[in-house]
VMD Tcl script that draws the C-alpha trace (Angstrom):
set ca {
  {0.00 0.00 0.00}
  {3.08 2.62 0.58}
  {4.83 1.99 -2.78}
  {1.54 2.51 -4.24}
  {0.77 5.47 -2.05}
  {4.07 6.84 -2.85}
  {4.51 5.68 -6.56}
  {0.95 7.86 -6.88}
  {2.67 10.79 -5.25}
  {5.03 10.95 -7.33}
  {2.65 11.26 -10.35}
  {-0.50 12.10 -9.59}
  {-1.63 12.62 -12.80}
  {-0.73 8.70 -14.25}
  {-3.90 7.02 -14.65}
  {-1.96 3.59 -13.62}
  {-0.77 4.68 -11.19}
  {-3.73 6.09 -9.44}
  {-5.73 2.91 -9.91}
  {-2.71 0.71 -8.40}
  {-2.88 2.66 -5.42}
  {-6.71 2.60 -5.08}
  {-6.49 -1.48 -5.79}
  {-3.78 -1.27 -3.25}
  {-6.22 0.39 -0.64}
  {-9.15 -1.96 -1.60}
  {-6.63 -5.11 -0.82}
  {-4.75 -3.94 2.06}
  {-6.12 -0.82 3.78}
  {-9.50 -1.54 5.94}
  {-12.67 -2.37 4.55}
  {-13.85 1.40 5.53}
  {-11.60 3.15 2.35}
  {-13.38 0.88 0.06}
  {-14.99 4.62 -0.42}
  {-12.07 6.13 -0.92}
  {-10.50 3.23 -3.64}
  {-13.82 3.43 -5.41}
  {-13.72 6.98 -5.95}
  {-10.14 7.04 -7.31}
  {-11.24 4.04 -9.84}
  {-14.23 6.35 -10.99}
  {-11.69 9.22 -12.07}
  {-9.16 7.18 -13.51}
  {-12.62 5.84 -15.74}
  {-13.58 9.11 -16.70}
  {-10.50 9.72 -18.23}
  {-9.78 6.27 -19.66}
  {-13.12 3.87 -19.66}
  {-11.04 1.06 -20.55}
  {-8.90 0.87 -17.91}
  {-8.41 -2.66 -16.52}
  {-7.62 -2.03 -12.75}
  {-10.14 0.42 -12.02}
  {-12.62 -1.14 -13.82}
  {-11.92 -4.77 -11.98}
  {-11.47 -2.69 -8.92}
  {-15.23 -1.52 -9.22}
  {-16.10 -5.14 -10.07}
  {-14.80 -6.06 -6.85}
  {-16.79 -3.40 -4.95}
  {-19.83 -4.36 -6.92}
  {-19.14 -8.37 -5.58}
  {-19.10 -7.08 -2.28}
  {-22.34 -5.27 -2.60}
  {-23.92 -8.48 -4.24}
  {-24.43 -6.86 -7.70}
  {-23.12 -10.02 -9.67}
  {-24.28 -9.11 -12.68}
  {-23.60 -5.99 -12.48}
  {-19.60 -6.54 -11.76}
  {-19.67 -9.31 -14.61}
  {-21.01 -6.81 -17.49}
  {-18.06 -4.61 -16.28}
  {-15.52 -7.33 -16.43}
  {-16.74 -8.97 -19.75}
  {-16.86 -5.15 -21.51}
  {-13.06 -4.61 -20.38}
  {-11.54 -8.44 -20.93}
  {-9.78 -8.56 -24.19}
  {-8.59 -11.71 -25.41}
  {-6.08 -10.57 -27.65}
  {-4.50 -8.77 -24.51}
  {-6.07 -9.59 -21.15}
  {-5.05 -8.21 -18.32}
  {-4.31 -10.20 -15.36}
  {-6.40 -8.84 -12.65}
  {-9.55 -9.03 -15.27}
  {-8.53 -13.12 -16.14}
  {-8.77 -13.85 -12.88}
  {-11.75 -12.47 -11.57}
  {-13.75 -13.08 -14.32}
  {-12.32 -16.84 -14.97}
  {-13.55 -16.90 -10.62}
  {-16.57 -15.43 -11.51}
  {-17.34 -18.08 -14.85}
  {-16.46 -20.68 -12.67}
  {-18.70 -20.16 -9.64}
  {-21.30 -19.83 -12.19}
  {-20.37 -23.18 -13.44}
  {-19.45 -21.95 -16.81}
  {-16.55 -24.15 -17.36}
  {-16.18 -23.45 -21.14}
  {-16.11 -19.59 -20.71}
  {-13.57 -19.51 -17.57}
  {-10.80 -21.97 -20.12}
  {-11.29 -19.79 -22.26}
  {-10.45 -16.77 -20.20}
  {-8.14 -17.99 -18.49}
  {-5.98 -19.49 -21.39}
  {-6.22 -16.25 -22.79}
  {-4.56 -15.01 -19.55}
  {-1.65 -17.40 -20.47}
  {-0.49 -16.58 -23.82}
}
mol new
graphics top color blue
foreach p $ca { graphics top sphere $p radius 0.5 }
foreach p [lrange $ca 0 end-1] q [lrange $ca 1 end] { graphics top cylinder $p $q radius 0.2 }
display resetview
């Protein structure tokens, strides 16, 4: 959580960076700056919609708030097979899975791998 405090201090204005340090709060910091992690996601979207981390990071928030569907049309509008990111693979290969939707979470996750 420091590196990615301080890595975000040091350039406030990189879209990476500020959604690594709100996924950093969301995993490590207490559950009460989920807040605080979900509002830096919701810039760094504004700016980039795209962007893998802090849309998986609202996709996480969205789990923990029991909107499943919700967090899977976010994950399945980001994930790109040609060049998935690893934090999308995984929860959305978790999430196909759970589901029971063996076909779709290989598939996902070998994209992951190559």
């Amino acid at each position: 959580l420091e590196q990615a405090r301080a890595a975000f201090e040091a350039a406030p204005d990189s879209l990476d960076a500020k959604a690594e340090y709100a996924w950093a709060i969301l995993g490590a910091a207490p559950l009460a700056r989920a807040a605080e992690a979900r509002k830096l996601a919701e810039e760094v979207i504004a700016a980039a919609p795209q962007h893998a981390i802090a849309q998986a990071l609202l996709a996480r928030t969205e789990l923990r708030m029991r909107k499943e569907d919700d967090a899977r049309q976010r994950l399945e509008a980001v994930f790109d097979p040609a060049a998935p990111h690893f934090v999308v693979v995984g929860l959305l290969g978790r999430m196909y899975l759970e589901q029971k939707e063996y076909d779709r979470a290989a598939a996902v996750f070998e994209a992951g791998l190559k």
